[in-house]
N, C-alpha and C positions, 0 to 999 in steps of 0.2 A: 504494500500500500504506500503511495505516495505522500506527502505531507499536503499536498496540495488541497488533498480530497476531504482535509478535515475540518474546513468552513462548509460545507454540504451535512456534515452529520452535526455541528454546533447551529447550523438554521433548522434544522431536525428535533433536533431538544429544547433550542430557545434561547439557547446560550449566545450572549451579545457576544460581537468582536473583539472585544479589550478583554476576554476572558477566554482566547483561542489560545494563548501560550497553556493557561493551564488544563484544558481539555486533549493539548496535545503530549500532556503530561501525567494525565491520565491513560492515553494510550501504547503509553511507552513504556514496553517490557524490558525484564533488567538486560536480556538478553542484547538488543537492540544497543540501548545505554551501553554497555561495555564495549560494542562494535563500534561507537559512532563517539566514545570519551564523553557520554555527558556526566555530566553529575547530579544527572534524577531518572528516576523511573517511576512508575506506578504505584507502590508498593506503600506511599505513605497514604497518597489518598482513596488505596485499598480499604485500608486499616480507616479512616474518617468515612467514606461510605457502608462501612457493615456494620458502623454503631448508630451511621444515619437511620438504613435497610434496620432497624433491631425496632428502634423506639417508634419509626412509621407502623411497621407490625404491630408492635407491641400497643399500643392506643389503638391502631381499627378494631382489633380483634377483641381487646376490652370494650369497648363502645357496642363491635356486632354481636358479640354473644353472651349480653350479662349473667346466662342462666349456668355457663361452663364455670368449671370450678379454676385454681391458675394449674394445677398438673394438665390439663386438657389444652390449655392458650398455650402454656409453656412445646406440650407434642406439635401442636401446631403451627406454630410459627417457628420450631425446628426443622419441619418438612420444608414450610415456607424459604426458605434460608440457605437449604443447606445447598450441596456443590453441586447436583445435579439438576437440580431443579435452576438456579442461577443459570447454568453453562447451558440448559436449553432456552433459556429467554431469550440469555444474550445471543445467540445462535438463530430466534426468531427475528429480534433488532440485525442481526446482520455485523454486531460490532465487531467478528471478528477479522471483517472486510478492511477497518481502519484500524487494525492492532499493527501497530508500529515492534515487530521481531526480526530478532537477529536470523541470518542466513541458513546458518545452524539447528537451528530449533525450527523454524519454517519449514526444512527441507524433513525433518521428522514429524510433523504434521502438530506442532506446538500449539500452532496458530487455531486452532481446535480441540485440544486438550481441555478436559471438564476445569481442572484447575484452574487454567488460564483464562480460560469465559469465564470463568464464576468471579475470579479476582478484577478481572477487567470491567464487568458491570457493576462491579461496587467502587472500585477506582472512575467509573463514566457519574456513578451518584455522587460521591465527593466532589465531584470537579461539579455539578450541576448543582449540588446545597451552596457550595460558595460563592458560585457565581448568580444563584439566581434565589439563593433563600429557602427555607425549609416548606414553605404554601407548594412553590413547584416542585421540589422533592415530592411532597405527598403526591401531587398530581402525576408524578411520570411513573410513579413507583403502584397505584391505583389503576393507570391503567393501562402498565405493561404485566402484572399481573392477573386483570379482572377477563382477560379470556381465557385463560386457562384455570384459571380459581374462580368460580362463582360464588361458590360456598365453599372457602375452606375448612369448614367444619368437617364435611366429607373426608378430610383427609384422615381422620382419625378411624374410620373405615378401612384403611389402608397399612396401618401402621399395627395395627396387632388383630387382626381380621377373627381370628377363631375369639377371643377373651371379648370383642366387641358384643358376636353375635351372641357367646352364652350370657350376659349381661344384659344386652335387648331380651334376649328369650326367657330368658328365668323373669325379669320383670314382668313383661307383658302376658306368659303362658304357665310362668312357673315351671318350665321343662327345659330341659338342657337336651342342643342339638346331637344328633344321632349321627356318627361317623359310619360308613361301613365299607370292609375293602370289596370294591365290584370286580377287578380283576388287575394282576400282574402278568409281568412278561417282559420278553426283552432280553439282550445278554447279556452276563457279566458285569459287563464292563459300558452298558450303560439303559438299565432298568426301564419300566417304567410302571406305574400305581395309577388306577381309576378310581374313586375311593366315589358315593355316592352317601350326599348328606339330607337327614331328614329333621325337618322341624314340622312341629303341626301339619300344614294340610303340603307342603310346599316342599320342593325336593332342587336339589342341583349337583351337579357333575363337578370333580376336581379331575385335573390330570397333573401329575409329575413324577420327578425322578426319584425320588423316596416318597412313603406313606404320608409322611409329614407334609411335606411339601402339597402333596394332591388334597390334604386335609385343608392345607392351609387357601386355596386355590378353592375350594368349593364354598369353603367360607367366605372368603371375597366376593363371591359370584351370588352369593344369598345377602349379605350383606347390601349390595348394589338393588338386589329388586325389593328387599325390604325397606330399604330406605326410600324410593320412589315411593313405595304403596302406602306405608306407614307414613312418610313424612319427618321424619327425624334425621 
């Protein structure tokens, strides 16, 4: 990427002209800096964007869900956060189009590394709280997340699947879901389990490479249409 190209992604964010040096220093990994002798890279306003990224979370998600206890905001805005989730956003934004890398780490496919998006869009919110104040934070940070998170509450669906649903199910039915193995097979050396899970009137399929795993996989998948039907 050129240097050139990066008043196109600061009229993109909103970030005025006199605050192009530091957006360009947000996009500059260390790797780049030690190619080209600067003396900055990313890496401070890494660290000032993931405590921006903390407290924007941490206030929506007290505000959206007063009824969640903090263990449940605390799981969720861990998911919200962490490196994968980050390295696919910035990967939707495109910013790894303007990641300023060294020759070296580019020809090893750097420039897309989960690490490196994740650190680069917290290093692009830093440079975008300083320059333009924490109102536009919250807005870029709202609604580069709000397509892929609608309800991040969902996510806690996700995060421990089997403890959810006996939790829903023993509340609402009193009964604790029903694993059963439907069938194995496979070689040695790489399995696989059908496991076929019963709640009340309602049934779903897991598939995976241990029991657990198919366990865990049916539970997600019950998980998913009861929350549609139920509402929670």
């Amino acid at each position: 990427m050129s240097v050139e190209k990066i008043p196109h992604l600061a009229r993109q964010l909103g970030i005025p002209k006199e605050s192009l040096p530091l957006l360009c220093e947000a996009l500059t990994h260390r790797t780049y800096a030690v190619e080209h002798h600067l003396d900055y890279d990313n890496q401070r306003l890494e660290f000032l964007g993931d405590a921006v990224l903390e407290i924007i979370h941490t206030e929506f998600l007290y505000h959206r869900y007063p009824e969640l206890p903090e263990g449940d905001l605390t799981k969720i805005r861990s998911a919200l956060s962490c490196e994968g989730t980050l390295a696919n956003i910035a990967r939707e934004l495109h910013l790894g189009d303007y990641l300023l890398i060294g020759n070296g780490e580019k020809e090893c496919g750097g420039n897309d590394r989960d690490s490196t998006l994740c650190d680069l869009l917290e290093a692009v919110l830093g440079a975008l709280y300083l320059s333009c104040g924490m109102k536009k934070s919250e807005e870029f940070v709202h609604r580069i997340f709000a397509r892929d998170f609608s309800d991040p509450k969902q996510l806690l669906n996700t995060l421990n699947p089997k403890g959810r649903l006996q939790e829903f199910s023993q509340g609402r039915w009193r009964i604790t879901p029903d694993y059963r193995l439907f069938r194995s097979g496979g070689p040695h050396h790489a399995p696989f389990f059908e496991v076929e899970l019963r709640l009340e009137r309602y049934r779903a399929m897991g598939y995976g490479s241990s029991r657990k795993l198919a366990e865990v996989a049916a539970a997600a998948l019950m998980l998913k249409f009861l929350a549609k039907r139920f509402k929670f």
